[in-house]
C-alpha positions as CSV (number, residue, x, y, z in Angstrom):
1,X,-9.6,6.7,-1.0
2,X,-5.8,6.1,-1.0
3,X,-4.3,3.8,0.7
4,X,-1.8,3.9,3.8
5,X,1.3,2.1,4.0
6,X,3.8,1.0,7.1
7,X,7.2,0.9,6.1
8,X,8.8,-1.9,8.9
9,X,11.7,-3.6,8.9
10,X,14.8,-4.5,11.3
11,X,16.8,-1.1,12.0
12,X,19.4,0.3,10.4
13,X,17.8,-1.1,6.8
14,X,17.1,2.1,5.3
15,X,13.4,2.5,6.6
16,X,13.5,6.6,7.6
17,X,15.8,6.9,4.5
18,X,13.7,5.8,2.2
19,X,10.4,7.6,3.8
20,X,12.6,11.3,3.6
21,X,13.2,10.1,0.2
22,X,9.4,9.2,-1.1
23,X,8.0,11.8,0.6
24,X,10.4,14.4,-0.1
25,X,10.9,15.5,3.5
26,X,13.3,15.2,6.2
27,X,10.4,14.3,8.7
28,X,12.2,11.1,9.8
29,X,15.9,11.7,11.4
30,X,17.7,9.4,9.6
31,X,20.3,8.6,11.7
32,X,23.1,5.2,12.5
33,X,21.2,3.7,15.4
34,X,18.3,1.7,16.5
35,X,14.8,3.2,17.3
36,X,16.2,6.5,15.6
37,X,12.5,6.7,14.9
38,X,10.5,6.1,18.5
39,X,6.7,8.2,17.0
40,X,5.6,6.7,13.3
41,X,6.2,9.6,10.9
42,X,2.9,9.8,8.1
43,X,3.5,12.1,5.1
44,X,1.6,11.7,2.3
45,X,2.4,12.2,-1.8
46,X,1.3,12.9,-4.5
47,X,1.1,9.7,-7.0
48,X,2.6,10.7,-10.2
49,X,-0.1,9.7,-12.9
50,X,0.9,11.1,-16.5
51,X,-2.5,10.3,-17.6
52,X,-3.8,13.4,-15.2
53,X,-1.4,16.0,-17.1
54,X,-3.1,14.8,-20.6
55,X,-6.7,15.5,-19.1
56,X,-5.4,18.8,-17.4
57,X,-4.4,19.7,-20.8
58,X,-7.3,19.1,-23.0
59,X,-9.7,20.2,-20.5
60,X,-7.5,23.4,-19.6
61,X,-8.0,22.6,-15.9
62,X,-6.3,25.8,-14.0
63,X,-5.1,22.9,-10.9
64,X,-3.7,19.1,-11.3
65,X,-4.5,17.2,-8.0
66,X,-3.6,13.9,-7.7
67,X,-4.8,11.1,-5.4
68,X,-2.7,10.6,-2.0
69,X,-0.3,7.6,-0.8
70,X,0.5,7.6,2.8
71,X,3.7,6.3,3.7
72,X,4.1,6.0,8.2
73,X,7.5,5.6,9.0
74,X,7.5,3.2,12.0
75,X,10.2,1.8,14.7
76,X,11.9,-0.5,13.9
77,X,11.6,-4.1,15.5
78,X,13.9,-6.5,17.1
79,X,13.2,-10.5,18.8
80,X,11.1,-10.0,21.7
81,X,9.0,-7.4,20.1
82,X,5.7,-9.3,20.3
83,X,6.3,-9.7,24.7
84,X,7.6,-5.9,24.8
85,X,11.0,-5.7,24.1
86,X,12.2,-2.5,22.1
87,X,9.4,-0.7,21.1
88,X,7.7,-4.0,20.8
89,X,4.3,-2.9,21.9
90,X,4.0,0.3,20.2
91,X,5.6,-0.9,16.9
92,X,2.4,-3.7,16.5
93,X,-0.2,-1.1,17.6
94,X,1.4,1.0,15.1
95,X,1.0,-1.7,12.3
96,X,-2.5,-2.7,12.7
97,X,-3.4,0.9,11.4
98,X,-2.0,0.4,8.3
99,X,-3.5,-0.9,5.0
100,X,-0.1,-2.6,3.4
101,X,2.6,-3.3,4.8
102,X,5.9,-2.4,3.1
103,X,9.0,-4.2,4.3
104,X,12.1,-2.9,3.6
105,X,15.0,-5.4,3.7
106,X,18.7,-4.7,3.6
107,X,19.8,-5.9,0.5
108,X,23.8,-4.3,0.7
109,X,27.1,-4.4,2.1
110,X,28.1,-1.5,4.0
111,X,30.8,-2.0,7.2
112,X,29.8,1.6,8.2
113,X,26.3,1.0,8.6
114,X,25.8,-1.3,11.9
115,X,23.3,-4.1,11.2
116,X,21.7,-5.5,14.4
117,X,22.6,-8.6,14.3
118,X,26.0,-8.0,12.4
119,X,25.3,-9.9,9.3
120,X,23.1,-9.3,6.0
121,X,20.3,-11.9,5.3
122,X,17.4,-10.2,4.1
123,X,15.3,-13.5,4.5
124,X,16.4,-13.9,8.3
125,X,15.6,-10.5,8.5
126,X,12.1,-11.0,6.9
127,X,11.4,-14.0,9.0
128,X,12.7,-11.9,12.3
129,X,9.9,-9.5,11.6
130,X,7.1,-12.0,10.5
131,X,7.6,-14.2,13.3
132,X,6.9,-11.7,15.9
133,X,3.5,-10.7,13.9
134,X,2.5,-14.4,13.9
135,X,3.4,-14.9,17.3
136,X,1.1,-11.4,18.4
137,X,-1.5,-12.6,16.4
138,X,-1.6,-15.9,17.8
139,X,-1.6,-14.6,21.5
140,X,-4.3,-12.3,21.1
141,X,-6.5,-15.5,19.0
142,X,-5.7,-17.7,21.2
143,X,-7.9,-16.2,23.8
144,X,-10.1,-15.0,22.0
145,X,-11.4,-18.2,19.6
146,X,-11.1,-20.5,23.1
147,X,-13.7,-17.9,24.8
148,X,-16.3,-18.2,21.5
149,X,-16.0,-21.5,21.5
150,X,-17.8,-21.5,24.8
151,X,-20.9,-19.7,23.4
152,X,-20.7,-21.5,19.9
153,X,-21.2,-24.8,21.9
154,X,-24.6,-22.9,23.2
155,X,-25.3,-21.9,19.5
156,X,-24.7,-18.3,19.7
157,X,-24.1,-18.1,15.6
158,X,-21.7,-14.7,15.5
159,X,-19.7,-16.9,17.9
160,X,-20.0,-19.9,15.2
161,X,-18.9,-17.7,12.6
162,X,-16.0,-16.0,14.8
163,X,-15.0,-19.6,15.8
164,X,-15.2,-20.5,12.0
165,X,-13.0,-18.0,10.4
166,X,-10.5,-17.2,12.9
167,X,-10.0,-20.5,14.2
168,X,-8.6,-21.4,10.7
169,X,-6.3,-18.4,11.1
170,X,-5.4,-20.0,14.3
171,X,-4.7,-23.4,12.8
172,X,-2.5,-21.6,10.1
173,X,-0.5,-19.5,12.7
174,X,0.0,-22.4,14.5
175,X,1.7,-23.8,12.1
176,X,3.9,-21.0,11.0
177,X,2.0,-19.0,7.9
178,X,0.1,-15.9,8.4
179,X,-3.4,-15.6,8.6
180,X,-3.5,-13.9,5.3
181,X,-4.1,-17.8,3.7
182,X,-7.0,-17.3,5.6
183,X,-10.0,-18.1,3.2
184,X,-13.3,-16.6,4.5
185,X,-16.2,-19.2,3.4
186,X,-18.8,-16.5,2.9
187,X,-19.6,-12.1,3.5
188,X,-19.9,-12.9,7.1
189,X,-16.3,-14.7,7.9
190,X,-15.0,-12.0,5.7
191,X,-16.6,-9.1,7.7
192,X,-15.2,-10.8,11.0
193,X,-11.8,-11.6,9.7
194,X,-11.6,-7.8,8.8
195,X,-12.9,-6.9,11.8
196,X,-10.4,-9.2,13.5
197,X,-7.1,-6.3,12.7
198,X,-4.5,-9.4,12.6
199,X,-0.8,-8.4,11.5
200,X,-0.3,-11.5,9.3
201,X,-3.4,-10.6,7.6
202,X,-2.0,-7.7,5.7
203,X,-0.6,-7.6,2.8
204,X,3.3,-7.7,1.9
205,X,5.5,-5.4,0.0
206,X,9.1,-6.3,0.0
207,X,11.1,-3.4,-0.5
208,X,14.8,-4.5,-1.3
209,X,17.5,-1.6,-0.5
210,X,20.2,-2.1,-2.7
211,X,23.4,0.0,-3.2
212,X,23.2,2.4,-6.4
213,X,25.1,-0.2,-8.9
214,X,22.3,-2.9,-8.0
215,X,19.6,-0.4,-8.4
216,X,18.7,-1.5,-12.3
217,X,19.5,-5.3,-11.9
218,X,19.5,-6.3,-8.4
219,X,21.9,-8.2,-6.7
220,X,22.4,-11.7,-5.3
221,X,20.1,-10.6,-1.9
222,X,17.5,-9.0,-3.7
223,X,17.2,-12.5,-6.1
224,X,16.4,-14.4,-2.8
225,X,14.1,-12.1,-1.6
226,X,12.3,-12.1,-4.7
227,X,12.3,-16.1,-4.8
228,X,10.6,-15.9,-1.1
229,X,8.1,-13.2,-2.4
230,X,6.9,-15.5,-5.3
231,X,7.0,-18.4,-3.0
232,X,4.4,-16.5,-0.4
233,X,2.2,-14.9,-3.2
234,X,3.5,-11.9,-1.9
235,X,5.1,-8.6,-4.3
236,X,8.9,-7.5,-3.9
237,X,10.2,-4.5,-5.9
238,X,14.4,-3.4,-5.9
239,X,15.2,0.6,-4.6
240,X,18.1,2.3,-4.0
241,X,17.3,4.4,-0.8
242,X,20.2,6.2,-1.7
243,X,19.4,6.8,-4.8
244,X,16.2,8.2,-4.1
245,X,17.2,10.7,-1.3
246,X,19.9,11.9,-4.4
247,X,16.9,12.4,-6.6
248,X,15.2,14.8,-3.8
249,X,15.0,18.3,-4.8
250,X,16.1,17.8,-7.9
251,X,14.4,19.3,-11.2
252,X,12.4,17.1,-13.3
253,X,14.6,17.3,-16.3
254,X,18.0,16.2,-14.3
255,X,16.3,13.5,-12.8
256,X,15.6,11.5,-16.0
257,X,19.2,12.3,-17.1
258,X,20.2,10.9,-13.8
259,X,18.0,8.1,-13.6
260,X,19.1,7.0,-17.1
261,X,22.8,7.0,-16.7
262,X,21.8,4.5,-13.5
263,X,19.7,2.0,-16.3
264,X,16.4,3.6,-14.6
265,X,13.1,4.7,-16.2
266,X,12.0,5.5,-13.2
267,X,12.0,6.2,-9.7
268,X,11.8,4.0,-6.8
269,X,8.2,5.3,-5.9
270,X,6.9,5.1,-8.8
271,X,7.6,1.6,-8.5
272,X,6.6,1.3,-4.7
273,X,2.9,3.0,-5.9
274,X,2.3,0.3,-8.7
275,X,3.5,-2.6,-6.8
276,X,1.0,-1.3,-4.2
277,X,-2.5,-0.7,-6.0
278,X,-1.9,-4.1,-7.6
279,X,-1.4,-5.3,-3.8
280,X,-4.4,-3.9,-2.2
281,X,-6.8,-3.9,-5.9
282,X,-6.7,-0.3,-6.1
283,X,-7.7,1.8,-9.2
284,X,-7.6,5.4,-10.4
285,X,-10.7,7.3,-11.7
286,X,-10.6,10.8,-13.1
287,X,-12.5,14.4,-12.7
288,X,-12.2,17.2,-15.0
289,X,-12.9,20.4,-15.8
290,X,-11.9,23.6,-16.4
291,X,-10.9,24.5,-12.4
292,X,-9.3,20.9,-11.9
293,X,-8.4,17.6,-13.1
294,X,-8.3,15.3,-10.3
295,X,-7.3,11.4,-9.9
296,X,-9.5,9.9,-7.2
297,X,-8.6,5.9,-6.0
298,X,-11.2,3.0,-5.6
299,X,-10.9,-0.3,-4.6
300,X,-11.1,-2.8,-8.4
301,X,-14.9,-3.6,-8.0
302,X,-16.2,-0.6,-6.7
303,X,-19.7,0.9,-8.2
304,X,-20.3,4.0,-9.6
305,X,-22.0,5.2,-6.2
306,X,-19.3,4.3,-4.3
307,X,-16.7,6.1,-6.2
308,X,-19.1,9.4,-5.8
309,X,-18.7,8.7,-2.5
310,X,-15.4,9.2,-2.7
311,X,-15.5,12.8,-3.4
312,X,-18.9,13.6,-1.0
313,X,-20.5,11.4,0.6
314,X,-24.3,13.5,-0.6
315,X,-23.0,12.3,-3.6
316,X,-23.6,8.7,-3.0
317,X,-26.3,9.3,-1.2
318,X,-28.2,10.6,-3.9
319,X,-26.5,9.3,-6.6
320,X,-29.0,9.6,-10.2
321,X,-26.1,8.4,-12.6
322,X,-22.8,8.4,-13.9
323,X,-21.9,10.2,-16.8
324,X,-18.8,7.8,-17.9
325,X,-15.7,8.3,-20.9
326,X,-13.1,6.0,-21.2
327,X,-9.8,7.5,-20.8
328,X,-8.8,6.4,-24.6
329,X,-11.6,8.1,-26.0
330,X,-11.3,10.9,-24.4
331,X,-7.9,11.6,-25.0
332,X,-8.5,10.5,-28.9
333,X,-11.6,12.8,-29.4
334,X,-9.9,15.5,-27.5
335,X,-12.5,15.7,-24.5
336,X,-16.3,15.9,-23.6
337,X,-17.5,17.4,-26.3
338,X,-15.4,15.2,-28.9
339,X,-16.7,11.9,-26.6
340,X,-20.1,12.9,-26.6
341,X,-20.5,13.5,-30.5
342,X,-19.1,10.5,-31.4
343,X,-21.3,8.7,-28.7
344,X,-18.2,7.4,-26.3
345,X,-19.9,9.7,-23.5
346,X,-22.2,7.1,-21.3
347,X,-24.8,7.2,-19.0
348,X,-23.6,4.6,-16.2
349,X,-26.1,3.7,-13.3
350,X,-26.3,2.0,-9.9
351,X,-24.5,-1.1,-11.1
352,X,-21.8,0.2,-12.9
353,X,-18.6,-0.7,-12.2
354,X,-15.8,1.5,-12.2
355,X,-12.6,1.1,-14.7
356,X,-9.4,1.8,-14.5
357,X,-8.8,5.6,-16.2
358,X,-12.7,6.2,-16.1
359,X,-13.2,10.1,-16.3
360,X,-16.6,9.9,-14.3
361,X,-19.4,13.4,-14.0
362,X,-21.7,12.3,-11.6
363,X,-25.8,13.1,-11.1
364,X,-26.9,13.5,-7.8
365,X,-29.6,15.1,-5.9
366,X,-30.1,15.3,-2.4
């Protein structure tokens, strides 16, 4: 399925910088002044998976397609945004599409590049951004909880289940934590919750853009942001915007030279991709044959039936079976054939859950 991500973040922090740079275009003017992005650019890449190029290879596959990450580059915000003020209005409305949200957070000194509030504190930065989705999420609950209250008193039970849930997002928003502590009791709260789009209920990705010599270690900003990230249960990873719009266009070969002499082993999406499947509980399973060797992505849990749905949705409507090799065995018996001699080639049905690196042929009849 993929999964889309909103960069945010204050302006001038290297948002549209780094989105030119991870998706390798120059969709995004990158430019020295607020709201230099005013529409939310989406590009999509390709997520580098070296297990894919070992399949293609065994299998002969004539094409290599990978799964998709969407990146939407989107305005930045300033105080006020959650009554209007900037792009306030369209900035949230622009968020609540969003799977994951990845904040970039200025983590360098640079006297040529204005900072809104003419200082560097990534943490008052962070809190800038999260206090105007707490205080959007609590405007549009408030309403809303006080008015199902009304029909829970009467015993209307979606209401008591509405009034359930998100009045203990309420509560928490109330008292300054985003509804993502929210803890759904049962399916039911969780469907509504869901259903509910709140900005604090998304998940957090702390990007922190460092200068080049900080790229490998970090620096002293990046070490606080990480304490906050640990502190919320939340993920932080250290890129160097700059170093990844240098990386752009270059050939494979003079990018791990470059990358090396910098302390890297690799880039900063690379890094952004696995910091975000562990976020959202996403893993890869594999198709291949001789026209293609393909990566498709699931959510950790997902059946066999589900993941054929993936690639048609006939194919989880008539799903018969899975026919299921680990992605060890079939890169140490050198492919089907290999796996299904030695018996490491299974027949998976209905209930089977989907691991990590599966290469997956699926029955199906419609």
């Amino acid at each position: 399925m993929g999964f889309r991500c909103g960069i945010v973040g204050l302006p001038n922090v290297g948002k549209s910088t780094l989105f030119n740079a991870l998706t390798e275009t120059q969709a995004a003017q990158a430019a020295n002044y607020p709201f230099c992005t005013i529409e939310p650019n989406v590009g999509n890449v390709g997520v580098p998976d070296p297990r894919l190029d070992q399949l293609a290879a065994i299998a002969g596959s004539q094409k290599i397609i990978p799964t998709q990450l969407g990146f939407v580059d989107i305005a930045g915000l300033v105080r006020g945004a959650s009554k209007g003020e900037g792009l306030g209005n369209q900035f949230l409305g622009n968020i609540r599409e969003v799977d994951a949200i990845v904040h970039v957070l200025r983590c360098f000194e640079n006297d040529d590049i204005q900072h809104v509030d003419n200082r560097v504190d990534p943490i008052s930065d962070a809190e800038t951004v999260e206090t105007e989705l707490m205080l959007a999420d609590l405007d549009s609950l408030e309403k809303r909880v006080a008015a199902a209250q009304k029909k829970a008193n009467s015993g209307d039970k979606d209401s008591k289940v509405l009034v359930s849930v998100l009045g203990q997002a309420l509560e928490l928003l109330r008292d300054g934590k985003p509804a993502r502590l929210t803890v759904p009791k049962d399916e039911d709260e969780a469907r509504v919750f869901k259903q509910a789009q709140l900005l604090t209920a998304k998940p957090v990705l702390y990007v922190c853009n460092v200068e080049e010599e900080s790229a490998a270690t970090g620096n002293s900003f990046s070490a606080k942001v990480f304490e906050k990230a640990k502190a919320e249960g939340a993920t932080a990873v250290i890129v160097s915007a700059a170093i990844e719009a240098d990386l752009v266009g270059m050939p494979a070969e003079e990018r791990v030279e470059f990358l090396s002499e910098l302390g890297l082993k690799e880039t900063g999406l690379a890094r952004i991709i696995r910091a975000g499947y562990e976020l959202l509980g996403l893993l890869t399973f594999f198709t291949v044959g001789p026209k293609e060797a393909r990566a498709w992505t699931v959510s950790a849990g997902s059946k066999a039936p589900q993941a054929a749905g993936e690639i048609h949705t006939d194919f989880e409507r008539g799903f018969i079976r899975a026919e299921t090799i680990a992605f060890d065995d079939y890169i140490s018996l050198n492919g089907e054939s290999g796996a299904r001699d030695a018996g490491k080639l299974r027949q998976e049905g209905k209930e089977y859950v989907v691991k990590d690196g599966d290469v997956l042929h699926f029955k199906f009849n419609v």
